[in-house]
VOPAGU-2260 file (C-alpha; in pm, 1 decimal, decimal comma):
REM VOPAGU-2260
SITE   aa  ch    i         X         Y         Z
SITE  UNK   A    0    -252,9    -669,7     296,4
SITE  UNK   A    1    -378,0    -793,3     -28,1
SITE  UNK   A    2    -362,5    -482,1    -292,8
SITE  UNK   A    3    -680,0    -647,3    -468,1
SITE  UNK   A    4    -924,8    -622,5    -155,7
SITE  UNK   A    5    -769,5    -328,5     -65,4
SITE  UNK   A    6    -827,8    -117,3    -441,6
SITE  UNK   A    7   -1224,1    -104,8    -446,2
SITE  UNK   A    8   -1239,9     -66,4     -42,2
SITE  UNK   A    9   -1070,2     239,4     -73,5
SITE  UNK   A   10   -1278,5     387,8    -367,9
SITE  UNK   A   11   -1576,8     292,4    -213,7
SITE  UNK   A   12   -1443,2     466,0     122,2
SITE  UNK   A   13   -1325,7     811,6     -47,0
SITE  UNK   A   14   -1581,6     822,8    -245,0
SITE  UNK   A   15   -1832,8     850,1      34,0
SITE  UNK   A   16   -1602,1    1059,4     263,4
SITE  UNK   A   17   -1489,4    1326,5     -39,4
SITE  UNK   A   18   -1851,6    1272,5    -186,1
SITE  UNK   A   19   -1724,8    1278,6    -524,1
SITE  UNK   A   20   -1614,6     990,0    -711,2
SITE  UNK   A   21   -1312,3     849,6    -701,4
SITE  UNK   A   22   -1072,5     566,4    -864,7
SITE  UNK   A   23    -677,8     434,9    -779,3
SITE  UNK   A   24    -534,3     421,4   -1122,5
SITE  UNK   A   25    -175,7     298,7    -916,5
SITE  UNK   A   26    -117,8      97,7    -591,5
SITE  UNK   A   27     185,0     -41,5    -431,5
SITE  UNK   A   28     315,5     -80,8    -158,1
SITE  UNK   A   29     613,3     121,2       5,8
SITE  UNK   A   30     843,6       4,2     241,6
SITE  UNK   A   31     770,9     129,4     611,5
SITE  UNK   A   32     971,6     -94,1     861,7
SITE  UNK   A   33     919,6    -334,4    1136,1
SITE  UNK   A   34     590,6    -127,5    1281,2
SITE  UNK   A   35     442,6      28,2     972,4
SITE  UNK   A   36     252,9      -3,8     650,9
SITE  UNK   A   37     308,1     219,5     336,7
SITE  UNK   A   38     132,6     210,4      42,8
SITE  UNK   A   39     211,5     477,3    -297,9
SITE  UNK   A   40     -96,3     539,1    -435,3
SITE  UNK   A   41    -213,5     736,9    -749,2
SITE  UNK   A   42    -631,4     810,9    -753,7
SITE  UNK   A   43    -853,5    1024,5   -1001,3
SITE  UNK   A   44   -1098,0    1215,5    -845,1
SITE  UNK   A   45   -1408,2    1389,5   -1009,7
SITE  UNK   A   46   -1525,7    1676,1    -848,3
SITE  UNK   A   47   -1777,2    1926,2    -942,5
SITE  UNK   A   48   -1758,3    1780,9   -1299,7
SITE  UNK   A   49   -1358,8    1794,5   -1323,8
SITE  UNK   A   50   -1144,5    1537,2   -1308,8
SITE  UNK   A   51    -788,5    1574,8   -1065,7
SITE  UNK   A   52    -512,5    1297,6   -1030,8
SITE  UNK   A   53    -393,7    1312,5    -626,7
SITE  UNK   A   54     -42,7    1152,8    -587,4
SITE  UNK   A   55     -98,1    1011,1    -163,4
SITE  UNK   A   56      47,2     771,5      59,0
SITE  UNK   A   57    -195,2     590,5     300,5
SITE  UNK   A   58     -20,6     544,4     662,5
SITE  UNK   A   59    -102,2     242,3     893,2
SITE  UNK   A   60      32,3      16,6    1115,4
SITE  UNK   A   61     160,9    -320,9    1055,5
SITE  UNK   A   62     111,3    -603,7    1350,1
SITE  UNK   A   63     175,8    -476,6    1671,0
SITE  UNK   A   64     308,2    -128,6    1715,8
SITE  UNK   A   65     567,3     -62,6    1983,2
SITE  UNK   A   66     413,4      36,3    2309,9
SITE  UNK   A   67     562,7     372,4    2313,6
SITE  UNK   A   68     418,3     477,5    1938,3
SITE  UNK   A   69     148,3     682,3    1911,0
SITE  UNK   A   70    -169,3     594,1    1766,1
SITE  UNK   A   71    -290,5     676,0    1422,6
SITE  UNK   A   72    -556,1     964,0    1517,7
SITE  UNK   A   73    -218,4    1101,1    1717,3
SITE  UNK   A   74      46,6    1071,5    1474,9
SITE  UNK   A   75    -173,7    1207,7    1237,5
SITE  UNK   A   76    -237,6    1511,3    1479,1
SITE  UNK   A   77      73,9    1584,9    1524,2
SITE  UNK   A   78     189,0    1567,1    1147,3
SITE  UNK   A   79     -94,7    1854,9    1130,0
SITE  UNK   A   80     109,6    2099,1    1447,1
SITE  UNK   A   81     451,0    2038,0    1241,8
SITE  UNK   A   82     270,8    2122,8     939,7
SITE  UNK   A   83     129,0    2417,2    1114,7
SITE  UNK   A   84     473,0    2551,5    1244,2
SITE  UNK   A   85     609,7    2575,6     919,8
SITE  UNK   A   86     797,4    2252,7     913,1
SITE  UNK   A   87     895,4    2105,2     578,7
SITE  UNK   A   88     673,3    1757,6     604,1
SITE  UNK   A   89     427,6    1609,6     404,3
SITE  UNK   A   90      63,1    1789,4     408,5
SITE  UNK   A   91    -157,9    1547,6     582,3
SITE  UNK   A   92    -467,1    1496,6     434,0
SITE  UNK   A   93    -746,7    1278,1     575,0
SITE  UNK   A   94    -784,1    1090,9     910,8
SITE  UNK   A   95    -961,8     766,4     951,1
SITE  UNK   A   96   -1027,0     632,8    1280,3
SITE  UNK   A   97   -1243,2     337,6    1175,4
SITE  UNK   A   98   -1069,7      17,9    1166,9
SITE  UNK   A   99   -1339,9    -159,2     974,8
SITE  UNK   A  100   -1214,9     -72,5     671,7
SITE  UNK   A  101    -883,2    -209,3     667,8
SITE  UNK   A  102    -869,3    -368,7     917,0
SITE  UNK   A  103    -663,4     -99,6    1124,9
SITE  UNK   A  104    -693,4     296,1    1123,1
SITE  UNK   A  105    -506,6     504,1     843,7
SITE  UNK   A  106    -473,5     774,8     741,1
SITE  UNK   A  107    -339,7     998,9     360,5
SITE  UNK   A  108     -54,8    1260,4     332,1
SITE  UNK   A  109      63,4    1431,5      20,6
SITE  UNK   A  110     330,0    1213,7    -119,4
SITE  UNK   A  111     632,7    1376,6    -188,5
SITE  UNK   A  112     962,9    1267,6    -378,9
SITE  UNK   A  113    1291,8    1204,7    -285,3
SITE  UNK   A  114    1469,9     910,4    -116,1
SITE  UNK   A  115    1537,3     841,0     268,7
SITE  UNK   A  116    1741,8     478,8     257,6
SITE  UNK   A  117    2082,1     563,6     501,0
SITE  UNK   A  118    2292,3     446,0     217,1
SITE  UNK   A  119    2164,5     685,5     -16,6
SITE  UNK   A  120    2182,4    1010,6     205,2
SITE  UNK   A  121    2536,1     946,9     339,4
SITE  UNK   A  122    2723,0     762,8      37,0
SITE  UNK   A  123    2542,2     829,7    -305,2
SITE  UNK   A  124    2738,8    1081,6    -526,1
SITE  UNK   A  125    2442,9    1240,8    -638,2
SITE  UNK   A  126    2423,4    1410,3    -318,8
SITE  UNK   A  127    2759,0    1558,1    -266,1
SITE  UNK   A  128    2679,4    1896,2    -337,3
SITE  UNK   A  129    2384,5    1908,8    -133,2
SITE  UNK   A  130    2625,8    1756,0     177,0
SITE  UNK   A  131    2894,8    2033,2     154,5
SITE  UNK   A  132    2617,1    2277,6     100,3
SITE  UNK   A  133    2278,4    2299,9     260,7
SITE  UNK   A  134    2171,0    1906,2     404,8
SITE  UNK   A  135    2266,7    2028,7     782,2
SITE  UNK   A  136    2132,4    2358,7     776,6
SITE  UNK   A  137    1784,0    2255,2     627,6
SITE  UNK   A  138    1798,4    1987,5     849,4
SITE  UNK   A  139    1877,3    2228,7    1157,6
SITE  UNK   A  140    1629,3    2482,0    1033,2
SITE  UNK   A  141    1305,7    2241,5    1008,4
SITE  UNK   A  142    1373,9    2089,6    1359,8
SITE  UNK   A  143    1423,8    2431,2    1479,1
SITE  UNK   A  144    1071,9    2505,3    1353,0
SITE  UNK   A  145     909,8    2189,4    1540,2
SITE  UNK   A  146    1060,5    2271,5    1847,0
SITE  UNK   A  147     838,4    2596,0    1864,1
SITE  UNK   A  148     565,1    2402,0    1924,5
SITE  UNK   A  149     471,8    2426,5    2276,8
SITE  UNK   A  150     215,4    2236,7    2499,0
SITE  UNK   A  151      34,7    2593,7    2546,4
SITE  UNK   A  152     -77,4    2558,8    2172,5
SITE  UNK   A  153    -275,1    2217,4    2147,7
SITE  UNK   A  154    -607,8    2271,1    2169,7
SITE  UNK   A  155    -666,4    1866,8    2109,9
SITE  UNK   A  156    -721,4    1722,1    2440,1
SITE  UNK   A  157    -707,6    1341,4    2331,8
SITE  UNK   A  158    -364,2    1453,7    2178,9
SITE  UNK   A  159    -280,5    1659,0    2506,7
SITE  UNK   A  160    -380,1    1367,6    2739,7
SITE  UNK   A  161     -83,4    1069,8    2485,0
SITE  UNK   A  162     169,0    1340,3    2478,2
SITE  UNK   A  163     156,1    1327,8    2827,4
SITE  UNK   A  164     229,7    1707,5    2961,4
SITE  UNK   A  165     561,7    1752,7    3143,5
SITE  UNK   A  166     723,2    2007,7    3346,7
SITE  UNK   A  167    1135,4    2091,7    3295,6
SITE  UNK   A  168    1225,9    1981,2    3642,0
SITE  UNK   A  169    1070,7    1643,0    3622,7
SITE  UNK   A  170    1124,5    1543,5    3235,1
SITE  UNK   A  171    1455,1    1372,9    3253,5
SITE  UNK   A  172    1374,1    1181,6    3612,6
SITE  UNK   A  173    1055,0    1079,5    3409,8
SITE  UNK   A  174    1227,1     927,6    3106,3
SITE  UNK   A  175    1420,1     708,3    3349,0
SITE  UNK   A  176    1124,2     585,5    3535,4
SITE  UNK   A  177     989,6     467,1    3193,8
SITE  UNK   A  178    1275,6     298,0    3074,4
SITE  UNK   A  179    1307,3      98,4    3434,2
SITE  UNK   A  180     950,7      22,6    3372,4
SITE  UNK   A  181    1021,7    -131,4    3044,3
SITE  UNK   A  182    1359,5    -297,9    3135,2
SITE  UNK   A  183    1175,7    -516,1    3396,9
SITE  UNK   A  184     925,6    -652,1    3173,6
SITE  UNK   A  185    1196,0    -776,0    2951,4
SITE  UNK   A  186    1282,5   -1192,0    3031,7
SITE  UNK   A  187    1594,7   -1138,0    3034,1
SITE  UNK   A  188    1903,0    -925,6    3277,7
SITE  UNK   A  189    2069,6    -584,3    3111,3
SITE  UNK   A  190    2322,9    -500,0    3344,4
SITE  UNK   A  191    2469,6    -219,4    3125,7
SITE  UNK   A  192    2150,0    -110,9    3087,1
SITE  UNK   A  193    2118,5     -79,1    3482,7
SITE  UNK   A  194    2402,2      50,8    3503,4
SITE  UNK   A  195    2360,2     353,8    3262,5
SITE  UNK   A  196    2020,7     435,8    3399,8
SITE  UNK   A  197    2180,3     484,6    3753,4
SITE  UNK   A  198    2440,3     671,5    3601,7
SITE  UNK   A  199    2139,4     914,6    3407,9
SITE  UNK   A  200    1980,2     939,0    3727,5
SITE  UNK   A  201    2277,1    1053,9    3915,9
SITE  UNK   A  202    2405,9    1304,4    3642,2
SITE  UNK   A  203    2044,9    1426,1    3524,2
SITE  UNK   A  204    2021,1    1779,9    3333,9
SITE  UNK   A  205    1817,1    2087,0    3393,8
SITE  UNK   A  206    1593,2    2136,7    3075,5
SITE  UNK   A  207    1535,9    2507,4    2928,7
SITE  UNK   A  208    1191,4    2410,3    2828,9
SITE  UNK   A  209     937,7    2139,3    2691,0
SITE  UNK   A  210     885,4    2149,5    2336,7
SITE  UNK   A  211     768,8    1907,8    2055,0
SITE  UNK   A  212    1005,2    1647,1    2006,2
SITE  UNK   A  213     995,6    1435,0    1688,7
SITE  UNK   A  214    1140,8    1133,2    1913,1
SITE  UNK   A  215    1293,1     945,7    1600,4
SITE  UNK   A  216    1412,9    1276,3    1413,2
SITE  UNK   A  217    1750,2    1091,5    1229,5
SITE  UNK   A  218    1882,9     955,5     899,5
SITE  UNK   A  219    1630,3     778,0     715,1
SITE  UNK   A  220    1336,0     979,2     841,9
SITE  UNK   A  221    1371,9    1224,7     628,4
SITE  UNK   A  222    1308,6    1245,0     225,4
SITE  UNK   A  223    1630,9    1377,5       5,8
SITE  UNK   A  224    1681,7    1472,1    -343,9
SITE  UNK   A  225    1990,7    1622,6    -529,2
SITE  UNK   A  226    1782,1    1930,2    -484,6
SITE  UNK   A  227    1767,1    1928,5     -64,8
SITE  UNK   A  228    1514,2    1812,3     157,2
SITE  UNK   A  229    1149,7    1706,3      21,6
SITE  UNK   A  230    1029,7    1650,3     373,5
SITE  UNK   A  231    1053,3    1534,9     725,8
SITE  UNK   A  232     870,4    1198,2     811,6
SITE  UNK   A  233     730,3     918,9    1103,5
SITE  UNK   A  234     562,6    1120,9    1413,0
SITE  UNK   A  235     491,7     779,7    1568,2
SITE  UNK   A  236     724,7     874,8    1883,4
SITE  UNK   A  237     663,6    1217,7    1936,6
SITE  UNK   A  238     632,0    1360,4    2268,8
SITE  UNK   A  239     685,9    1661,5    2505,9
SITE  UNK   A  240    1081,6    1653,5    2595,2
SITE  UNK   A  241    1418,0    1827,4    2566,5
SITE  UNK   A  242    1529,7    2012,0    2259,7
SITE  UNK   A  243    1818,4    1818,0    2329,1
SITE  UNK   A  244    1705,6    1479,6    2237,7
SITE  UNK   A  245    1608,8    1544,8    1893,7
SITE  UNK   A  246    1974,4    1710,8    1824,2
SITE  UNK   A  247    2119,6    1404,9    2035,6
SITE  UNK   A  248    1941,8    1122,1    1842,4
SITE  UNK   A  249    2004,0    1216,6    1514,7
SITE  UNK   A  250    2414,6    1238,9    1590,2
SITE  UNK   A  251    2372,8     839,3    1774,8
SITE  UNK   A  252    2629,1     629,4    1602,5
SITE  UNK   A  253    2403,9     374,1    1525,4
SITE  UNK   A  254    2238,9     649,5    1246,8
SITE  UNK   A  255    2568,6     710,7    1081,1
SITE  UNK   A  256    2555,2     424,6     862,5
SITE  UNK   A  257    2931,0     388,4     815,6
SITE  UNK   A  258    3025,9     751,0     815,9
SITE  UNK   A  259    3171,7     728,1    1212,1
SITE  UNK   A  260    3343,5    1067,0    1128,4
SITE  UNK   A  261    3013,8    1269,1    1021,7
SITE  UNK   A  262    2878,6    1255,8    1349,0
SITE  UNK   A  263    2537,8    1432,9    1239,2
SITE  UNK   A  264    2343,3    1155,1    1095,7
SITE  UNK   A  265    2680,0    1053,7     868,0
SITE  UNK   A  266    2645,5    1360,0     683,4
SITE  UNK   A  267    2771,7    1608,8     884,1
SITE  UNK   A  268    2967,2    1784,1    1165,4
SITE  UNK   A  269    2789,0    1876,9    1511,0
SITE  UNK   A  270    2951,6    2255,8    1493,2
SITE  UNK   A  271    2752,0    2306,3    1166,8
SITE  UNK   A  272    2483,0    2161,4    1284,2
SITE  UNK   A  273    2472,5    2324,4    1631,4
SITE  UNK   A  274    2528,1    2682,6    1483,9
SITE  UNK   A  275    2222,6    2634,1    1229,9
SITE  UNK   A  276    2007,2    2526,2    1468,8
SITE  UNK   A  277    2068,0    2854,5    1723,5
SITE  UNK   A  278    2045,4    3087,3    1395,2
SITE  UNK   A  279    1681,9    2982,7    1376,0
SITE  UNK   A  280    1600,6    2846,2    1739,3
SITE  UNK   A  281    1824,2    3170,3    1913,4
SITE  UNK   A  282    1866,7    2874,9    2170,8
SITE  UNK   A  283    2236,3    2817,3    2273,0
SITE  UNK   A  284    2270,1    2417,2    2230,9
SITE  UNK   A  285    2411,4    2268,0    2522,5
SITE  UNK   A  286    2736,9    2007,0    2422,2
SITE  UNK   A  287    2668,9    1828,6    2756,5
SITE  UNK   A  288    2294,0    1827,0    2725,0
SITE  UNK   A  289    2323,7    1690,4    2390,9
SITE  UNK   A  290    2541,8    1412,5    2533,2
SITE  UNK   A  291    2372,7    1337,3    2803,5
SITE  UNK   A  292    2032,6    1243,5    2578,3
SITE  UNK   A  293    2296,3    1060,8    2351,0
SITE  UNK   A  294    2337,9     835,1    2629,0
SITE  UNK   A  295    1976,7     847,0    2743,1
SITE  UNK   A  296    1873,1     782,4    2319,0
SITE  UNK   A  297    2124,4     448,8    2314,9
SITE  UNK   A  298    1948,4     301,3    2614,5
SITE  UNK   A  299    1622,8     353,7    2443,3
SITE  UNK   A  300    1678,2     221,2    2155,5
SITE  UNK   A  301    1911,8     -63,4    2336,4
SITE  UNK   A  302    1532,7    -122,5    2496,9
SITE  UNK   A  303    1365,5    -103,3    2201,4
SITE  UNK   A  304    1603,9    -311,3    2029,2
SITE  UNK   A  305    1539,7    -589,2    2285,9
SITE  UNK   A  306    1160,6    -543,0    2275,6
SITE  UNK   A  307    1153,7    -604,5    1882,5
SITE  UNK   A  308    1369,6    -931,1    1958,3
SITE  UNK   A  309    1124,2   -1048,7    2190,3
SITE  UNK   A  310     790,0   -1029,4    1986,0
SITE  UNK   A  311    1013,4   -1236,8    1720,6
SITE  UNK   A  312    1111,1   -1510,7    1996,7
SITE  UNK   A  313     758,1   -1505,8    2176,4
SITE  UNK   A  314     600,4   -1599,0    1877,5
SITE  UNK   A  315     347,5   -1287,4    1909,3
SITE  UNK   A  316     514,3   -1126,0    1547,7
SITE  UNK   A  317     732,3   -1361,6    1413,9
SITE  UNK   A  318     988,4   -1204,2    1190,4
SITE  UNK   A  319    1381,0   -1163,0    1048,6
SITE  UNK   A  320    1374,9    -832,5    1089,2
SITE  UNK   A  321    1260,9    -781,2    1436,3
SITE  UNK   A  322    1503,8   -1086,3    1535,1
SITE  UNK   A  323    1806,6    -845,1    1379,9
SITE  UNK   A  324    1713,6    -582,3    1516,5
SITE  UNK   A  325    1744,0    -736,0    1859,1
SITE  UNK   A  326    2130,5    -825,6    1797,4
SITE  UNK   A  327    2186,5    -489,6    1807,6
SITE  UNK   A  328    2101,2    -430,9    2185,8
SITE  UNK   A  329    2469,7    -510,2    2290,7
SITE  UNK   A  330    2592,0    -220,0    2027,5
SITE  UNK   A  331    2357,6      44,9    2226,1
SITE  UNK   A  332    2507,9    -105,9    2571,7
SITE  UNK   A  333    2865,5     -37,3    2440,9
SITE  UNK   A  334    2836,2     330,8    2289,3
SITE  UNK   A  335    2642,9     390,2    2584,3
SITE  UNK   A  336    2865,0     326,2    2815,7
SITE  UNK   A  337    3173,0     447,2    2624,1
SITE  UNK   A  338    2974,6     781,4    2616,9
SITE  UNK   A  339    2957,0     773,2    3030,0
SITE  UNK   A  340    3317,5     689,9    2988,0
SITE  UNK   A  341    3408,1    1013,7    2801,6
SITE  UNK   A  342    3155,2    1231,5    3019,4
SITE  UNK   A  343    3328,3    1102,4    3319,5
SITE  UNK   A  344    3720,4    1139,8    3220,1
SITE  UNK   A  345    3586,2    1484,1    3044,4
SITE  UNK   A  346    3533,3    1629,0    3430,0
């Protein structure tokens, strides 16, 4: 997206939606992955004869979106029920559904400081303090808070209708079904992904109850400074699920970035983490729930892995990163099934 065009669209489009004036002093662009655009921008606004500078970050996507994101008018509803609950996370600010004006919808949150690169939040010595002393139990606290969020209290029914609602005795045979679905529309065989779905299907879980899930709630989602956590980040896959898989995703090896020990996100222990989240949730975590949607999160992202690799080799979004991403697929396979492995000799 070409910063130039984009400048005087956007003044043009505030200015009529705020109905005051308004000019981007600053614009560039943030990184945002293989799905999503990100763009830093700094914008004067005159109001009632008084001038403001707003620090925002517009949201939007980039190509094609995975098929299991949510939509921009969703994300962006959701970002308001974390918000809501109390939730440490950027205030969102406007919604725009019209894709006329960039091209795609978008939308602005407050932007907030802090750094969310792996790297940074597991190896930098800046952050050492705020490892030994207060990363987990933020952490632990503000998921806690999103997982009071119950399908009872959204009123939006477009948002109701993409969360899809679920019941606790169905959830986990559901997840399955939709990762089958996805597996066969792949070109090529997974038989460890097979495998590990019968093996989900066969051992499934009861679940204590459906709650907000971030669905991508790990390291480098969140925004860190040597003074704790600026914010939690990227609704994109959030859904009605377990507790569990939020916990269980965020302690997946593949998030550790080097730190195999720190199995929480490689900053952290899971007893720490466990214990912080029942002092605010006064939910017992389950161990064998939590490894259970371990096993269930590698196949996903195994899946997802393989889906990025394919819009690369199709041709449809040609790309370096979505081709790397795809040689990690065997690396979800293996933990996967050395997880089984465990589960099974643990019994």
């Amino acid at each position: 997206m070409d910063l130039k065009e984009l400048t005087p669209k956007l003044e043009n489009h505030l200015s009529l939606r705020w109905d005051s004036p308004v000019s981007i002093q600053e614009i560039h662009h943030l990184s945002g992955g293989a799905c999503q655009d990100n763009f830093s921008i700094k914008m004067k606004l005159d109001e009632n004869g008084m001038s403001s500078e707003r620090n925002i970050v517009l949201r939007t996507d980039k190509g094609a979106s995975l098929l299991s994101s949510l939509s921009k008018r969703d994300e962006f509803k959701v970002a308001e029920l974390a918000f809501r609950a109390g939730v440490k996370t950027p205030e969102p600010i406007l919604l725009e559904e019209n894709d006329s004006i960039l091209g795609s919808p978008f939308y602005l949150m407050e932007k907030i400081s802090g750094r969310a690169t792996g790297r940074y939040i597991v190896k930098d010595s800046e952050l050492n303090n705020y490892r030994k002393n207060g990363m987990v139990s933020d952490l632990a606290k503000n998921l806690a808070l999103l997982h009071t969020v119950s399908q009872e209290s959204v009123n939006d029914s477009l948002l109701k209708e993409k969360l899809k609602i679920t019941t606790t005795s169905s959830y986990a045979l559901q997840c399955i079904k939709d990762l089958e679905k996805t597996l066969d529309e792949l070109p090529e065989p997974h038989p460890a992904i097979e495998m590990s779905l019968n093996w989900l299907a066969k051992n499934k879980p009861e679940v204590d109850a459906i709650v907000l899930v971030h669905g991508d709630f790990r390291t480098g989602n969140f925004m860190i400074t040597k003074d704790g956590l600026q914010g939690i980040l990227d609704y994109e896959f959030a859904h009605w699920g377990d507790r569990h898989e939020d916990i269980a995703w965020l302690c997946m090896r593949d998030w550790r970035f080097g730190k195999l020990n720190k199995e929480v996100g490689g900053f952290g222990d899971r007893p720490d983490f466990y214990k912080a989240y029942e002092d605010v949730s006064k939910i017992k975590v389950d161990f064998k729930k939590v490894t259970y949607w371990e096993i269930m999160g590698n196949i996903r992202w195994a899946i997802g892995s393989a889906q990025q690799a394919e819009r690369h080799l199709s041709g449809k979004d040609k790309g370096i990163e979505l081709a790397a991403i795809g040689r990690r697929t065997a690396e979800m396979e293996w933990e996967a099934m050395r997880l089984i492995e465990e589960m099974e000799n643990a019994v």
